[in-house]
N, C-alpha and C positions, 0 to 999 in steps of 0.2 A: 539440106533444107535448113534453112534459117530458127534459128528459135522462134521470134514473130509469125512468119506462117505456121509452123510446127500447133503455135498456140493459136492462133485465127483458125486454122483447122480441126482443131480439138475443140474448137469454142461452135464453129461452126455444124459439127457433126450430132453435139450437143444441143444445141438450137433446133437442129430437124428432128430429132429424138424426142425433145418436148411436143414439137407442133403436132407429130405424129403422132406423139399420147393424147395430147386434148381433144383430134379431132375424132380417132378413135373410142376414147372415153366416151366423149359427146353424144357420139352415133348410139355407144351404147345404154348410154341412159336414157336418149331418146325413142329407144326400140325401147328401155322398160319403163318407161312411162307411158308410151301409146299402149303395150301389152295388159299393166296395170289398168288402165283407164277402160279397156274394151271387159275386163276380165270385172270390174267391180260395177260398172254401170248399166252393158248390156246384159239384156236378161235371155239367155241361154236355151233358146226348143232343144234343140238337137245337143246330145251329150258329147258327141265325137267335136262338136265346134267345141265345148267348155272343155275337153279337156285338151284340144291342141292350145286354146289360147292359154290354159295352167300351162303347160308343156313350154311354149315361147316366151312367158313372163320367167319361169323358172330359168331359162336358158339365157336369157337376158341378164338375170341376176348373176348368174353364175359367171357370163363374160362382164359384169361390171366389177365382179370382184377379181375374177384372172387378171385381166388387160396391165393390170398395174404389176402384177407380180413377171408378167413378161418381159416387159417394156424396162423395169428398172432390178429388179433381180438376177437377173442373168447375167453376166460378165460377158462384154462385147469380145469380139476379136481384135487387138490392133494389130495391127502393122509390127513387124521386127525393123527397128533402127540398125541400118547394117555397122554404124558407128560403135554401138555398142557390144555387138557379137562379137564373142570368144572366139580365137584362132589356136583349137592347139594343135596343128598336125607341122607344130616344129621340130 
């Protein structure tokens, strides 16, 4: 494999890595914002509704703060360059 593709592929891989974070991100702040929004304006009869919507807003919270620790924390797997792999069964 050419350098150029080597790095169009690594450029690329990185490219859907982002997209995937923002639309993930996105979803999640849009779940904690509807969750916030229901949890501070409607006014609550039944306790078991207040406290699933505390329970979903918490749970929203809690994936808008993971999502990024996943997504960019983690060390990917690449690929082994068979170019680069040691031979010693000389």
């Amino acid at each position: 494999m050419s350098d150029q593709k080597a790095k169009s592929g690594l450029l690329l891989r990185r490219r859907n890595k982002v997209v995937a974070f923002i639309i993930t991100e996105a979803s999640a702040v849009g779940i904690l914002l509807v969750a916030g929004t229901f949890a501070v304006l409607f006014k609550k009869v039944d306790p078991t509704v207040a406290l699933s919507i505390n329970i979903a807003t918490i749970a929203a919270a809690a994936a808008v703060a993971i999502i990024p620790i996943i997504f960019f924390a983690i060390a990917p797997v690449l690929p082994r360059d068979s170019r680069k792999t040691l031979d010693f069964r000389n």
